[in-house]
Backbone bond lengths (Angstrom), bond angles and torsions (degrees), N, CA, C in turn:
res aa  C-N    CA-C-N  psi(-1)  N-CA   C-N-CA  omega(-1)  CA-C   N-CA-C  phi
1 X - - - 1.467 - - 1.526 109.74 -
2 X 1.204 118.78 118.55 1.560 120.83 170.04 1.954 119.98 -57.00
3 X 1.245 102.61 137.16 1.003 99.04 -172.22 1.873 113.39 -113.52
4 X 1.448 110.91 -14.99 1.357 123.76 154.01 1.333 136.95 -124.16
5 X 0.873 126.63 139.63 1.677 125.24 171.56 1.561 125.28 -118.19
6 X 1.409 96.21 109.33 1.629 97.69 -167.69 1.936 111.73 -80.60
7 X 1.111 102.23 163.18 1.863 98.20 158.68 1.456 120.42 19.26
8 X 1.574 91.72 45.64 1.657 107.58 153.18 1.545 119.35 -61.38
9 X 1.301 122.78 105.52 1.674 131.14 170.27 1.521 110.32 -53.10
10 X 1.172 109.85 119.91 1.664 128.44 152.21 1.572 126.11 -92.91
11 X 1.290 112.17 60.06 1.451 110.98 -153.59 1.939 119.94 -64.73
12 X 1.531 115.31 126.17 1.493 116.10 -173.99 1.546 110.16 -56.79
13 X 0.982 124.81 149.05 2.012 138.59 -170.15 1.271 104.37 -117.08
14 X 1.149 117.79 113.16 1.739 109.42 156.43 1.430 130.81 -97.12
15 X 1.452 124.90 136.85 1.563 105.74 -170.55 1.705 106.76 -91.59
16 X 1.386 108.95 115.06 1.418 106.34 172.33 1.391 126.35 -53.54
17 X 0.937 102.53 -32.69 2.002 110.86 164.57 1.328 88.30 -147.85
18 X 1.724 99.29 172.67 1.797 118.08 176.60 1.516 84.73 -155.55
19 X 0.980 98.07 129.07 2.025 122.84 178.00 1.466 116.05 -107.08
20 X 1.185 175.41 -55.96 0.935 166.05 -165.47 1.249 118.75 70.52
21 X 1.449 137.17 87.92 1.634 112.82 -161.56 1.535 99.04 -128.80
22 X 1.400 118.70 4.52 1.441 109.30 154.21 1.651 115.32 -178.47
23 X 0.972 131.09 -167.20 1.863 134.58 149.31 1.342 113.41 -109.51
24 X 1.389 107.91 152.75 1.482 101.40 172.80 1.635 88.40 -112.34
25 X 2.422 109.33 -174.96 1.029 99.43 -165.02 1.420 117.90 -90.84
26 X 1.302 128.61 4.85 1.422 131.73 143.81 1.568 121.05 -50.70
27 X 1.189 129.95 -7.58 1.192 121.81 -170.47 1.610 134.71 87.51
28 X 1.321 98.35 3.65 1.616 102.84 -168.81 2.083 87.40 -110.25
29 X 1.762 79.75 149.24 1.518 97.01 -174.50 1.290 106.52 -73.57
30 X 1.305 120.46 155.35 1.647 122.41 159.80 1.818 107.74 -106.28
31 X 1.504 93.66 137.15 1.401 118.42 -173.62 1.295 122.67 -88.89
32 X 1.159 114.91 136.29 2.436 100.88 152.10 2.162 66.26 -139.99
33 X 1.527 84.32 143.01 1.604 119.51 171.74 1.228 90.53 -173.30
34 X 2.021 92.81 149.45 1.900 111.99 135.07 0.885 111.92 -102.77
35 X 2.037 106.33 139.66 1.663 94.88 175.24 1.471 91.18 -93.18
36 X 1.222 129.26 -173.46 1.554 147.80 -140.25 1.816 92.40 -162.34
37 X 1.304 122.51 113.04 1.575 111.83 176.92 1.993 98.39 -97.72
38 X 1.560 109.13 143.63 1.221 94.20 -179.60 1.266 92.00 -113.40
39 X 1.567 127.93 174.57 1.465 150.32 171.34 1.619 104.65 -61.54
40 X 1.121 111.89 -9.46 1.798 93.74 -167.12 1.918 101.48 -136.57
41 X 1.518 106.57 132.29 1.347 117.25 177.25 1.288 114.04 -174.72
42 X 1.260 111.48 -164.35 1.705 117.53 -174.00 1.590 102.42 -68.25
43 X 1.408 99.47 165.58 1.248 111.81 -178.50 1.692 109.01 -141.20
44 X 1.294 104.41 123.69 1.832 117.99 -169.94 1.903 107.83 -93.36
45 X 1.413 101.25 153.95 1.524 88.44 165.58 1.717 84.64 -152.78
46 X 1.215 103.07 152.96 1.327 117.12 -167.86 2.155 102.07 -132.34
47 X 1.321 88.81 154.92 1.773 111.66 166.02 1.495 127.01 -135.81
48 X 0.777 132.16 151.38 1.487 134.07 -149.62 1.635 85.60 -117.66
49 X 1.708 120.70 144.30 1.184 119.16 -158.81 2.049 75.56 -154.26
50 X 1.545 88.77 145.25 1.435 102.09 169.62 1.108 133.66 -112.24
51 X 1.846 117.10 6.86 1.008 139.42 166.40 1.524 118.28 -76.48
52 X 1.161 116.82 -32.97 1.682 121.45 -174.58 1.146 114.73 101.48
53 X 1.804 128.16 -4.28 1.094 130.30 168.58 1.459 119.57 -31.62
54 X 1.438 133.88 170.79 1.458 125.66 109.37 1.233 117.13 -135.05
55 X 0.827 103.72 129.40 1.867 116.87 164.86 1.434 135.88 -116.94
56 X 1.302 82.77 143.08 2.216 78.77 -178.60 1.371 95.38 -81.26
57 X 1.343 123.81 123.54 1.363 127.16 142.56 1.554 126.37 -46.54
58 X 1.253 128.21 -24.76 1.203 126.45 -161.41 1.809 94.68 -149.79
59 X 1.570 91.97 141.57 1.580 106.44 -164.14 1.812 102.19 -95.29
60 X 1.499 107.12 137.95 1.464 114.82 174.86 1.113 117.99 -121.17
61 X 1.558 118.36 115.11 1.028 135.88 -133.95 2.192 113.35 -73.63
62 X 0.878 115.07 84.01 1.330 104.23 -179.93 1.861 91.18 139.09
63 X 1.052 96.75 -26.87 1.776 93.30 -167.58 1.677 111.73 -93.67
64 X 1.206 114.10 109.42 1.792 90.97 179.88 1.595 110.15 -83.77
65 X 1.817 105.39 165.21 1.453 115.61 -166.09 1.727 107.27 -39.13
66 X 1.221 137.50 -73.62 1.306 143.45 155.27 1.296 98.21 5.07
67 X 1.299 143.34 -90.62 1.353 133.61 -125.27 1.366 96.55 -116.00
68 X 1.185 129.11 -9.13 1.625 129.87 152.94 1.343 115.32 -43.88
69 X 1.780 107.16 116.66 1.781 111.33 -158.61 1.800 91.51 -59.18
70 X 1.393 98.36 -54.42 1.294 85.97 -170.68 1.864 141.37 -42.58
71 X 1.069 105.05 -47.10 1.226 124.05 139.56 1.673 114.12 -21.05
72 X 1.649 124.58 -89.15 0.918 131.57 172.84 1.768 115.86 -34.34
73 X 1.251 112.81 -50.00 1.401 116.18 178.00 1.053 108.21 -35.71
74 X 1.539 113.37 -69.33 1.570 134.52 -140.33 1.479 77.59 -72.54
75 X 1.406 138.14 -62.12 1.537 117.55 -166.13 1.808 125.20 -66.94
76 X 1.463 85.95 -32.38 1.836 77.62 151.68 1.543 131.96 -54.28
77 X 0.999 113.87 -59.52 0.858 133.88 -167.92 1.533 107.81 -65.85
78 X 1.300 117.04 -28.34 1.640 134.16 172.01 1.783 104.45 -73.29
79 X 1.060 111.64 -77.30 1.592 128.20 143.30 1.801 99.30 15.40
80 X 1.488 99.42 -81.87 1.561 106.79 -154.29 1.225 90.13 -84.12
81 X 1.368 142.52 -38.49 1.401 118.05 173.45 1.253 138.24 -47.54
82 X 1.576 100.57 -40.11 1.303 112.91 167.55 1.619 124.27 -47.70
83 X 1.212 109.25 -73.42 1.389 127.41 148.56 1.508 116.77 -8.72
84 X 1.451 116.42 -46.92 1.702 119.16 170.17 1.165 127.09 -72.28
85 X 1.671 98.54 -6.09 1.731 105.54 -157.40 1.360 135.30 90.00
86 X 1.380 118.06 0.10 1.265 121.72 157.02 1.187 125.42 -71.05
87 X 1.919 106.26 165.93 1.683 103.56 -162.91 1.732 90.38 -76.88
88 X 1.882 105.06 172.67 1.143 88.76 -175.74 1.812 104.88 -88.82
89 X 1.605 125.02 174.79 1.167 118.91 -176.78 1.653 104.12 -141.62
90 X 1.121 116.79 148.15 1.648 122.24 164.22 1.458 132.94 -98.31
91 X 1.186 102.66 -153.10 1.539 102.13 174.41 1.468 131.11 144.80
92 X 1.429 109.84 122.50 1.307 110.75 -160.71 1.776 99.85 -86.85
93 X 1.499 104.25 148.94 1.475 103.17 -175.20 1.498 116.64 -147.16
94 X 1.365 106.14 112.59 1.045 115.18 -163.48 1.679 115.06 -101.51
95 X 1.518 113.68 157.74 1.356 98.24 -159.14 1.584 101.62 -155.20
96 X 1.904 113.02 114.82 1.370 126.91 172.07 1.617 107.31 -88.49
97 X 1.839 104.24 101.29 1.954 96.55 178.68 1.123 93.95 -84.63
98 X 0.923 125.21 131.67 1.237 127.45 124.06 1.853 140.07 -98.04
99 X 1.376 99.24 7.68 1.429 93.30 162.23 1.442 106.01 -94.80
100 X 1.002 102.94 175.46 1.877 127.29 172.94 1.723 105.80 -65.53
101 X 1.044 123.63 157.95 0.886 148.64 -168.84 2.076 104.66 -109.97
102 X 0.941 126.92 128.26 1.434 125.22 -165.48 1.733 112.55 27.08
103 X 1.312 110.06 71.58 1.577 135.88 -172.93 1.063 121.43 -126.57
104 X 1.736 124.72 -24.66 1.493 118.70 149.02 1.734 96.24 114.45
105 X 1.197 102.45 7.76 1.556 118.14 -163.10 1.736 120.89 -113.75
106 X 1.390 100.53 4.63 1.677 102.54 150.64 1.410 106.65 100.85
107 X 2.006 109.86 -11.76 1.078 100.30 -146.62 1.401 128.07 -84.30
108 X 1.352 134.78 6.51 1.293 140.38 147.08 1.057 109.11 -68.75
109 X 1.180 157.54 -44.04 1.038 132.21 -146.55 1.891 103.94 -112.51
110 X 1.563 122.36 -0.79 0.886 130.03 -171.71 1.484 96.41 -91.08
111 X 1.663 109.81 -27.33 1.467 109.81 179.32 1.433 120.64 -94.65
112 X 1.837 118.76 -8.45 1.388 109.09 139.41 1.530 113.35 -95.77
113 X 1.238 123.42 69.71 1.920 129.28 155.32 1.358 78.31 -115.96
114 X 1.450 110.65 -71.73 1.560 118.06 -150.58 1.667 105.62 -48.41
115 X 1.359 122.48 -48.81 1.310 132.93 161.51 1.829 125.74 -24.87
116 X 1.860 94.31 -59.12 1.468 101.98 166.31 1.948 107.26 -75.50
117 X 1.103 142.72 -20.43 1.190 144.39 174.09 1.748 108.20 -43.99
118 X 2.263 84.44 -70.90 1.406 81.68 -148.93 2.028 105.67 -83.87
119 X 1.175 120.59 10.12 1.128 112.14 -172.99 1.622 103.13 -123.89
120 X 1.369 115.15 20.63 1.170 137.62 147.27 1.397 115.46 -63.83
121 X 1.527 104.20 -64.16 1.698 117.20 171.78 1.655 112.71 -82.28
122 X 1.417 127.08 3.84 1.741 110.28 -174.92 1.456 83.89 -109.41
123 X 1.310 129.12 -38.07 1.828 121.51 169.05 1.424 126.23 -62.46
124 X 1.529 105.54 -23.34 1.717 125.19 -164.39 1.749 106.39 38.03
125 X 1.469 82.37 80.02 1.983 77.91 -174.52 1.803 88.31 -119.38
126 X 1.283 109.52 3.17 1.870 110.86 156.25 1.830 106.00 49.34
127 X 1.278 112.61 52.71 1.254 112.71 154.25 1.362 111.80 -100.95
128 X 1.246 102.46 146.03 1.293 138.99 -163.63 1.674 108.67 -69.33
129 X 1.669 116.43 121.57 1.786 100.43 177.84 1.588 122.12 -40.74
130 X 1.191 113.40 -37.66 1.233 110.36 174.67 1.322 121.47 -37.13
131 X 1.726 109.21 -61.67 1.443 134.77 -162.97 1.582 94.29 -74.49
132 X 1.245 131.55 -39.71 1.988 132.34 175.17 1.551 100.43 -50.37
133 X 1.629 106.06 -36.99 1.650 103.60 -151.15 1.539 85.17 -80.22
134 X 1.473 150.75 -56.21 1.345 158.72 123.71 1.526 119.06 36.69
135 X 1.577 88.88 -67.03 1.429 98.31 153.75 0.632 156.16 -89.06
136 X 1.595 116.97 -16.39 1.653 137.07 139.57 1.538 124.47 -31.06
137 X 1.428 101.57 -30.00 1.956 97.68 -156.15 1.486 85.77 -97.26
138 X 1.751 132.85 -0.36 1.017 136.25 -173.21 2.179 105.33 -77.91
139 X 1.428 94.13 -33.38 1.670 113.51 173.64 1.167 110.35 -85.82
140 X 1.204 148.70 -39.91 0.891 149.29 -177.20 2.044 134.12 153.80
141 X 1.283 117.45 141.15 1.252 132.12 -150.42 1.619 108.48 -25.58
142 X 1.392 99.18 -61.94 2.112 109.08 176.99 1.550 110.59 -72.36
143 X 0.848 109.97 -3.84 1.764 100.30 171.72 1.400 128.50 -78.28
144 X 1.414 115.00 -14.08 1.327 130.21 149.54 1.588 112.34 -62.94
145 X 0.822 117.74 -75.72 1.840 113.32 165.29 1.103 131.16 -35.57
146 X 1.272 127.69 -15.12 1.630 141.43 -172.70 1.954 98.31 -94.71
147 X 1.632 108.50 -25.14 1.466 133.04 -169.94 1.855 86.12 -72.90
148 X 1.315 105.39 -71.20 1.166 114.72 -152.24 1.329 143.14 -39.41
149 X 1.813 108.40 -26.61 1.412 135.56 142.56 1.648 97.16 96.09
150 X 1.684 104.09 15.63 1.474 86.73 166.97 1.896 108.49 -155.92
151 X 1.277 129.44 161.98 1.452 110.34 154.53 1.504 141.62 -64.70
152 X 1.412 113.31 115.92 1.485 140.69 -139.86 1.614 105.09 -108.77
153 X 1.408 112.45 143.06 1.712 121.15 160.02 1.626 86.41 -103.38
154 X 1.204 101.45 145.20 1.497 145.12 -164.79 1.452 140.08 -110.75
155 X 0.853 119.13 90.73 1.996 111.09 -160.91 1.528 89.19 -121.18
156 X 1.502 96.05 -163.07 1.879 118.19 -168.04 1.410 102.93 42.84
157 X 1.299 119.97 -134.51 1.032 148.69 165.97 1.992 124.54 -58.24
158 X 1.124 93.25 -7.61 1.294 111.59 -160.34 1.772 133.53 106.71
159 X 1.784 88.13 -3.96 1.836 88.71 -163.52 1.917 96.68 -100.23
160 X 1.207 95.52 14.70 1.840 95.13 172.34 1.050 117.97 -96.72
161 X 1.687 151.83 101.78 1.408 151.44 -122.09 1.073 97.53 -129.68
162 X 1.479 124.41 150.83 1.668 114.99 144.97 1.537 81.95 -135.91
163 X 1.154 93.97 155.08 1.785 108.31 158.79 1.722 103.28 -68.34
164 X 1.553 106.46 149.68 1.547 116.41 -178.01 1.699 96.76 -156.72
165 X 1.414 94.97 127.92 1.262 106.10 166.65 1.375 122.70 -74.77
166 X 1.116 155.48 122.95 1.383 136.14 -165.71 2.011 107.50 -129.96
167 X 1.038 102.15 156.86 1.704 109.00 -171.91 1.431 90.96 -49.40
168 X 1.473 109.52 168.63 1.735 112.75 179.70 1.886 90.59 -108.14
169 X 1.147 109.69 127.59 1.556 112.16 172.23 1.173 101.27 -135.21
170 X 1.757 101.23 178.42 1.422 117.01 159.78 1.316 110.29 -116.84
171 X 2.179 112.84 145.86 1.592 75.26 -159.96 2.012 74.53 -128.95
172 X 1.645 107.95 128.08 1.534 87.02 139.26 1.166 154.11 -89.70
173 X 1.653 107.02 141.13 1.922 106.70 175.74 0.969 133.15 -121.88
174 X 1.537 108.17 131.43 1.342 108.12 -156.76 1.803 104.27 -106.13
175 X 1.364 118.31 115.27 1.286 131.20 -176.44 2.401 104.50 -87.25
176 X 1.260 86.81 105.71 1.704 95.32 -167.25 1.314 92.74 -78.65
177 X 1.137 152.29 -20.67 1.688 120.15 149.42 1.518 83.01 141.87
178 X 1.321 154.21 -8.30 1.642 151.86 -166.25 1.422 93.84 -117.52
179 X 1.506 100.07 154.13 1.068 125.02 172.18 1.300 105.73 -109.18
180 X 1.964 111.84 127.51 1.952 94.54 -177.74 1.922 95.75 -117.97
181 X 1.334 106.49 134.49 1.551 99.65 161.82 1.041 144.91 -76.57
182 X 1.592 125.20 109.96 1.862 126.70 -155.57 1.596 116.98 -51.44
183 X 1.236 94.38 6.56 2.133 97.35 174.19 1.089 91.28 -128.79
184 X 1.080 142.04 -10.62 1.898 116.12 157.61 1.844 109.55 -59.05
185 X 1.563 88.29 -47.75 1.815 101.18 -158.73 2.244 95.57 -60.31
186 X 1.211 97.83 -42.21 1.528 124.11 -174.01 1.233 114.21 -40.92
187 X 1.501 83.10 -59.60 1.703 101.42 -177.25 1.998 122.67 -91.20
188 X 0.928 96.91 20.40 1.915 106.49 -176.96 1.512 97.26 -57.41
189 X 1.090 125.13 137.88 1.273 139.41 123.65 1.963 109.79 -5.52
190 X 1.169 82.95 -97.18 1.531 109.48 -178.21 1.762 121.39 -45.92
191 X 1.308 108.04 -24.91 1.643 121.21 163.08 1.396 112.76 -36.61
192 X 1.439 124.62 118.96 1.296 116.63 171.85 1.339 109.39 -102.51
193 X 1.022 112.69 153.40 1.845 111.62 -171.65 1.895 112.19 -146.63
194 X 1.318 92.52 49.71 1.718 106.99 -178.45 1.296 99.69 -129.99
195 X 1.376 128.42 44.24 1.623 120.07 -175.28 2.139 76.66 -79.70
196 X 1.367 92.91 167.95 1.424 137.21 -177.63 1.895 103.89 -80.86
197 X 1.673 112.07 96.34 1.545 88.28 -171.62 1.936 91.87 -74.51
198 X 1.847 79.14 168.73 1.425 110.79 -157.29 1.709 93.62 -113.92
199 X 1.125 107.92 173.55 1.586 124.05 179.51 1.869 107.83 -124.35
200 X 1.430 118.29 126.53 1.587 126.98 172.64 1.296 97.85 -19.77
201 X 1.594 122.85 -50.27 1.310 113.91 -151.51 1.543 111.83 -90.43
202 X 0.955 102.00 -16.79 2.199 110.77 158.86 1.347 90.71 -56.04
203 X 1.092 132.49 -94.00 1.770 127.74 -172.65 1.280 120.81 -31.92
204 X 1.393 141.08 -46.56 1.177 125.43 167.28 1.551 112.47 -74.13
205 X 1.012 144.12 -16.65 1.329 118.08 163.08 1.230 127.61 -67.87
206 X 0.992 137.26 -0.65 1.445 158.31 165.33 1.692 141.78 -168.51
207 X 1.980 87.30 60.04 1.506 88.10 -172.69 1.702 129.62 -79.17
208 X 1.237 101.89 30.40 1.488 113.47 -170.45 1.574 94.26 -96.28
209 X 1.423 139.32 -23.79 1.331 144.16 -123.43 1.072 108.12 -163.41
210 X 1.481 127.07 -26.95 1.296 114.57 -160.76 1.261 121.63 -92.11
211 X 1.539 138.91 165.01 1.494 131.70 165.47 1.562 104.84 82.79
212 X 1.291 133.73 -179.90 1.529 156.88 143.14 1.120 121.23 -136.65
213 X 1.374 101.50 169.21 1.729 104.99 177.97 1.373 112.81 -94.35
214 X 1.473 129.25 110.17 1.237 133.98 171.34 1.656 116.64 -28.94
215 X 1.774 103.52 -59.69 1.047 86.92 -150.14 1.585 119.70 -84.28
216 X 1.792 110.99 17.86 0.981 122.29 -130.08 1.866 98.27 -95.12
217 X 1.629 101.46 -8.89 1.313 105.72 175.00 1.627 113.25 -68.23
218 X 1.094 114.76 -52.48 1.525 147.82 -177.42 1.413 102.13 -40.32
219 X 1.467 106.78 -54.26 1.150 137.19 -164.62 2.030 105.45 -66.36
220 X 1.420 109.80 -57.04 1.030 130.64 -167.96 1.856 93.65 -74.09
221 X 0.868 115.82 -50.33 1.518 122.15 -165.24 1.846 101.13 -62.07
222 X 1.096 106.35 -39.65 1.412 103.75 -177.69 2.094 115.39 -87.01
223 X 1.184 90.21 -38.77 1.416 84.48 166.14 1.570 109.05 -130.50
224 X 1.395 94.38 116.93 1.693 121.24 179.23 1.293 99.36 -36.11
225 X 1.479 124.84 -64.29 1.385 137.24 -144.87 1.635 117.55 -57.59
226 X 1.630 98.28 -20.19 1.513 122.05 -166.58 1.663 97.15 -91.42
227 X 1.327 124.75 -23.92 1.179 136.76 -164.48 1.679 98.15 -87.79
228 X 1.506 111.15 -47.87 1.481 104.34 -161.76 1.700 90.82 -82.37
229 X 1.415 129.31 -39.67 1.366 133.07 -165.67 2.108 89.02 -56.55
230 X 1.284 116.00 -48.42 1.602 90.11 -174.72 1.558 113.39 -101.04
231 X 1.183 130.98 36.39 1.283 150.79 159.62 1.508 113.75 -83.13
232 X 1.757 106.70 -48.85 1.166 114.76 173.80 1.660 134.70 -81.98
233 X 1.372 115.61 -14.59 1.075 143.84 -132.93 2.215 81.21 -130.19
234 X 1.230 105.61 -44.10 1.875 124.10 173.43 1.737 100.43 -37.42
235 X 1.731 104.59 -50.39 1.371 109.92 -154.30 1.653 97.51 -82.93
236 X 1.083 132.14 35.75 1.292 138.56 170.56 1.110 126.74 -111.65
237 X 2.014 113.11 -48.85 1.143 135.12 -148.82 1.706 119.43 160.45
238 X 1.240 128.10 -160.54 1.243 123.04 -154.21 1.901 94.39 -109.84
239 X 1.463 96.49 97.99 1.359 109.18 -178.13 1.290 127.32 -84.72
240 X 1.076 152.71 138.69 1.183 134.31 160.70 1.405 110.51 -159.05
241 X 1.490 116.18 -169.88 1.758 118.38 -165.16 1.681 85.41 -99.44
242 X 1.899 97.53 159.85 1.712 96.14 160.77 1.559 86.57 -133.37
243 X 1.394 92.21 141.02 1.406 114.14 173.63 1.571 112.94 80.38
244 X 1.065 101.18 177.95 1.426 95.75 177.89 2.061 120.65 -76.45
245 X 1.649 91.05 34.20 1.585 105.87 173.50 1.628 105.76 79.75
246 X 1.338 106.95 165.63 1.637 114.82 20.46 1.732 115.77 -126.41
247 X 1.677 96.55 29.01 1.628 101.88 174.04 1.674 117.77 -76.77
248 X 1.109 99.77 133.95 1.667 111.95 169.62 1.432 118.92 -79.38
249 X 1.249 124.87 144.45 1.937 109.19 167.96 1.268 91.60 -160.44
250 X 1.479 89.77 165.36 1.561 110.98 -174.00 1.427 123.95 -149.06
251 X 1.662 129.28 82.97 1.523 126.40 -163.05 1.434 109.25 -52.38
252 X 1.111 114.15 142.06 2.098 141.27 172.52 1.378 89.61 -112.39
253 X 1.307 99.71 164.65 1.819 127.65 175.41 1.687 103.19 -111.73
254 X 1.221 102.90 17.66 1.907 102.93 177.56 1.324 97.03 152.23
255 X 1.756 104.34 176.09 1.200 92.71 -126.76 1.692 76.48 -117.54
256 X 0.920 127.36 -3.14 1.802 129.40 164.48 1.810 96.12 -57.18
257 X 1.022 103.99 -55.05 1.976 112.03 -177.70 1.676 109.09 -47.74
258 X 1.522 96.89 -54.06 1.951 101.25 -172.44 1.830 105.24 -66.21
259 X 1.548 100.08 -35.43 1.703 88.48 -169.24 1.619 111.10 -82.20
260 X 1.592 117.11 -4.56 1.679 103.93 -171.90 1.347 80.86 -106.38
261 X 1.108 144.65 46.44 1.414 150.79 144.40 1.444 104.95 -117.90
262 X 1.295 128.31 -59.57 1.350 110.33 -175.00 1.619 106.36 -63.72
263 X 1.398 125.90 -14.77 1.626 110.49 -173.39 1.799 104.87 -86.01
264 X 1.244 102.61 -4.92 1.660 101.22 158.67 1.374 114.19 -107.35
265 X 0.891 139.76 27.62 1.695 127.62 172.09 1.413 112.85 -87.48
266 X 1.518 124.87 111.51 1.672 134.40 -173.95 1.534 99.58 -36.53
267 X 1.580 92.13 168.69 1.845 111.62 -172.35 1.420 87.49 -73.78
């Protein structure tokens, strides 16, 4: 039985488009997106504890222990084991962000998947991806997708998956320096939420181009900074926001293309 887990990957998601095609009467939006998994994100390391504790080893700044996904994971996930009859187990969990914090980039909730992943296998309590993804959509909408182990087209809420092959790029992102909250952007007034649903196969015929990000007007209108970051970022290529912000990106066909663009992007 393993008793540590080092430099567990939380990998950042970009949404190549975000559609909006209605609300239901709970209040939660209905989706069509692809998420896009990129190579670069937080990185987790975990310890196996025989007390049943959990603790964050390492403090995140703005979030208290409670509402830290990770945190939450590990007790879900403790939670339902219990419940099966397993002994109970702990675990200290430590955590290098390196994404942004309200950036549009997945990254809480990519760092409770990895959370339900790796203490899935340091407890060996052998639930099934299905049953992680289950408990994922219990934390929140993309944490099922972070489960899924591949790049996905996206419906409901986000927890309806398909596997999607997507072009291989390089993409730059440009993080404009704000943090935006996904129920400010959610909840606008001005949000329209009648996009036209779409079919997988609209997206692969032209996934370099196709779709926009709904919320990205909303988004831009309230913070300038998001507006000039894909204005500037426009004169390259096909820019746009992922998520409800406030990261910018922009796919290259190699990676000579992404870096003589990133060596001009303003302070």
């Amino acid at each position: 039985m393993p008793i540590i887990l080092n430099d567990c990957p939380a990998p950042a998601k970009l949404n190549l488009f975000l559609h909006v095609v209605g609300r239901r009467a709970d209040g939660y939006h209905l989706l069509q997106t692809v998420f896009q998994l990129l190579d670069h994100g937080d990185l987790l390391h975990f310890e196996r504890r025989v007390d049943g504790v959990i603790h964050r080893a390492t403090a995140l700044a703005g979030v208290p222990e409670e509402s830290d996904l990770c945190v939450r994971a590990a007790r879900l996930l403790q939670a339902s084991a219990v419940a099966r009859g397993w002994p109970v187990a702990g675990a200290n969990i430590a955590l290098d962000k390196r994404l942004p914090q309200g950036g549009g980039l997945g990254g809480g909730s990519s760092d409770a998947a990895t959370t339900l992943i790796a203490l899935n296998r340091l407890w060996e309590t052998d639930f099934s991806r299905a049953e992680l993804m289950a408990l994922g959509l219990q934390l929140g909408a993309d944490v099922p997708f972070f489960l899924c182990g591949g790049n996905a087209f996206a419906e409901g809420v986000g927890e309806a998956l398909q596997v999607l092959e997507t072009p291989a790029r390089w993409f730059v992102v440009i993080e404009p320096g704000v943090a935006i909250p996904t129920a400010a952007i959610f909840g606008a007034t001005e949000l329209t939420r009648d996009s036209k649903p779409v079919k997988i196969t609209d997206f692969s015929r032209s996934p370099e181009s196709f779709g926009k990000n709904d919320l990205q007007v909303v988004a831009s209108q309230r913070f300038p900074v998001v507006a000039e970051a894909i204005q500037w970022l426009s004169a390259h290529g096909n820019a746009r926001m992922t998520g409800s912000g406030a990261c910018v990106f922009c796919p290259f066909a190699d990676e000579s293309q992404a870096d003589q663009v990133l060596r001009q992007v303003p302070p």
